[in-house]
C-alpha positions as CSV (number, residue, x, y, z in Angstrom):
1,X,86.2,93.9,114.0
2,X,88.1,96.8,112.2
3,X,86.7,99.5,111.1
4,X,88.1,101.8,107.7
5,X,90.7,104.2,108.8
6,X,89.9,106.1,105.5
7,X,86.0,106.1,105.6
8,X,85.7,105.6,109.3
9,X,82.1,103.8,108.8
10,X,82.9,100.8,107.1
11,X,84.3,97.5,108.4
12,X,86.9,96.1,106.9
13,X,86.9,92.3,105.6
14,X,88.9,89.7,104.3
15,X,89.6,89.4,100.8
16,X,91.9,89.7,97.7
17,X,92.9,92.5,95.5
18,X,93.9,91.9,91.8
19,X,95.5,94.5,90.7
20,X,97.0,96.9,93.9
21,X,99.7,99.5,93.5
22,X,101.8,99.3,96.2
23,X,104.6,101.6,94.7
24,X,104.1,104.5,97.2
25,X,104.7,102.0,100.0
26,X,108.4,101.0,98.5
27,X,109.2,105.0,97.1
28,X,108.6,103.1,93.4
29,X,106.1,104.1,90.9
30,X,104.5,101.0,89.2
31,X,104.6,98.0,91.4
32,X,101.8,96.5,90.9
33,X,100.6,93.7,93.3
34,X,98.5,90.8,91.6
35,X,96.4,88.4,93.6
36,X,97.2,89.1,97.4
37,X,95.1,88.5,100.5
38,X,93.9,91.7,102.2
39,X,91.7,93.1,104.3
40,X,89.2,95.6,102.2
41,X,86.8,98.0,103.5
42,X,83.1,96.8,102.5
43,X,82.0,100.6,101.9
44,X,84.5,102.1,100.7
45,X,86.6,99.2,99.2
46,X,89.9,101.2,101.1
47,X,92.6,98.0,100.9
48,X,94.9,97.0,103.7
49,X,97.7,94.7,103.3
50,X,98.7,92.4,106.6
51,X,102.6,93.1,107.3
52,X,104.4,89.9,106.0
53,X,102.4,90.2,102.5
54,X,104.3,93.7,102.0
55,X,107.5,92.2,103.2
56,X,106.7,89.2,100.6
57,X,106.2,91.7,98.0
58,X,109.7,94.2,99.0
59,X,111.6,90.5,98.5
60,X,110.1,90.0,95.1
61,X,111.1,93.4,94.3
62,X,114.3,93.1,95.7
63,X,114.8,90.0,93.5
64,X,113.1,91.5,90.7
65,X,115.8,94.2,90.7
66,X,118.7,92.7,91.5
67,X,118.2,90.0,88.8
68,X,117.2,92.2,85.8
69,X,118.6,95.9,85.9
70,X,121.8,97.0,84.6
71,X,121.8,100.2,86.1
72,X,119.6,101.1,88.7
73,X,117.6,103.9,88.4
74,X,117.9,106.1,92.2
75,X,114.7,105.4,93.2
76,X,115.6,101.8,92.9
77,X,118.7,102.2,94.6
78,X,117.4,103.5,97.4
79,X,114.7,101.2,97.4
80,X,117.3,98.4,97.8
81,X,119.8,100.1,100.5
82,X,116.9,100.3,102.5
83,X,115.5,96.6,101.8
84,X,119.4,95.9,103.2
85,X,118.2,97.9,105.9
86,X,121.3,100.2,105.8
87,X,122.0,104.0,106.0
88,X,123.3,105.9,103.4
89,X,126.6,106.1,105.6
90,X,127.0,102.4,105.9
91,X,126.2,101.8,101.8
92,X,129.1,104.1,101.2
93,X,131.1,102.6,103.9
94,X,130.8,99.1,102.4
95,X,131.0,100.4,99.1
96,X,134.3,102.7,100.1
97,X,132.3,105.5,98.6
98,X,131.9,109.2,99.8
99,X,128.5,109.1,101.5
100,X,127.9,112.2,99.3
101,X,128.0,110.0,96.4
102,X,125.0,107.5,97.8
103,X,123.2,110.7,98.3
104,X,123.9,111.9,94.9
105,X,123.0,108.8,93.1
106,X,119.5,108.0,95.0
107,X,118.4,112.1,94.6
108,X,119.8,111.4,90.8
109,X,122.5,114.2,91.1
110,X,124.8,111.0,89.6
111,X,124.0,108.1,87.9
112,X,125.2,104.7,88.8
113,X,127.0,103.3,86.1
114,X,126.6,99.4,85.5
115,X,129.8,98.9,88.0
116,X,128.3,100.5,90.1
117,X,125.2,99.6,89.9
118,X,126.1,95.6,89.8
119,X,128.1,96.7,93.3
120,X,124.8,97.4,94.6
121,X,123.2,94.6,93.6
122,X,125.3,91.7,94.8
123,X,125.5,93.5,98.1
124,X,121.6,93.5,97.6
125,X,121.6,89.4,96.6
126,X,123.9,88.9,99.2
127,X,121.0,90.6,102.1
128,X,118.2,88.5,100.4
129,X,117.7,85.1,101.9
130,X,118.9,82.9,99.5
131,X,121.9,85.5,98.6
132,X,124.8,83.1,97.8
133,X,122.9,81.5,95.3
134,X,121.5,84.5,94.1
135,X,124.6,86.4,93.8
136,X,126.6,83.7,91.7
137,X,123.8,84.1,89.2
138,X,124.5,87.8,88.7
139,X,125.9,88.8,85.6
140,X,129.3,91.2,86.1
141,X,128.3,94.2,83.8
142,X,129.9,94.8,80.5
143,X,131.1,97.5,78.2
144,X,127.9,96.8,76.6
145,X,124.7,99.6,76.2
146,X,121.8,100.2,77.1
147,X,120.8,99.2,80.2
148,X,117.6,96.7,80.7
149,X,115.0,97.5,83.6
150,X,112.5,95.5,83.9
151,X,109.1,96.6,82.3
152,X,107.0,99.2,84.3
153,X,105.1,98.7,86.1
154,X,106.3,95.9,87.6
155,X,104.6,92.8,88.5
156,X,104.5,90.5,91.6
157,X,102.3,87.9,92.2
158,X,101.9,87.6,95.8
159,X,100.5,84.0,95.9
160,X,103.7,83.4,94.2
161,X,105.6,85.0,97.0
């Protein structure tokens, strides 16, 4: 038995959520999780995901990013440098890039262009587990505007996952 960390008098259950922001977990406003196992508090309703349904749902970002932005916003590339599990130093190592620059682009000081932005990506596809195939199916960026995000918030179905 586990009791609520948040209302410290409640036990907490298993069950689903429908709807569950789980942006703060990933530095991402808007990422909405639909349908996932949980445990949930039956006093306080306080949610708490098990380990490998977060990870499930940071690869279905991941994938979710990598296959529909143009240019990533910074909060999205830092979201995927650290899915890759990498420092700012090695990003701009791999990406023969000042590490200043990684730091400007994910605090927004500089925007990634679509070059670079597609840079990040593939490197991005390439971490994911079925990155080969994923990162032929990235489009090269063009000298085409505006860049496409996906809608916010964004949506993962974690029985999907």
């Amino acid at each position: 038995m586990i009791h609520c960390s948040n209302c410290r008098e409640g036990t907490m259950v298993s069950g689903h959520v429908e709807d569950h922001d789980v942006g703060p977990l990933f530095g991402l406003d808007g990422v909405i999780l639909a349908r996932a196992p949980a445990l949930v508090c039956d006093r306080c309703g306080h949610v708490m995901l098990e380990g490998e349904v977060v990870e499930a749902a940071r690869r279905s970002l991941a994938h979710l990013l990598v296959e529909h932005c143009v240019e990533l916003r910074p909060e999205e590339a830092r979201f995927l440098r650290e899915t890759m599990n990498m420092t700012q130093a090695q990003l701009a190592e791999r990406l023969q890039v000042n590490r200043g620059t990684i730091t400007r682009w994910e605090n927004g000081g500089e925007s990634l262009g679509p070059i670079q932005s597609f840079a990040l990506r593939t490197l991005a596809a390439w971490a994911l587990e079925d990155g080969a195939k994923l990162a032929r199916e990235i489009g090269a960026p063009d000298a085409r505007p505006p860049a496409v995000h996906p809608a916010r918030p964004y949506r993962l179905d974690a029985l999907a996952a």
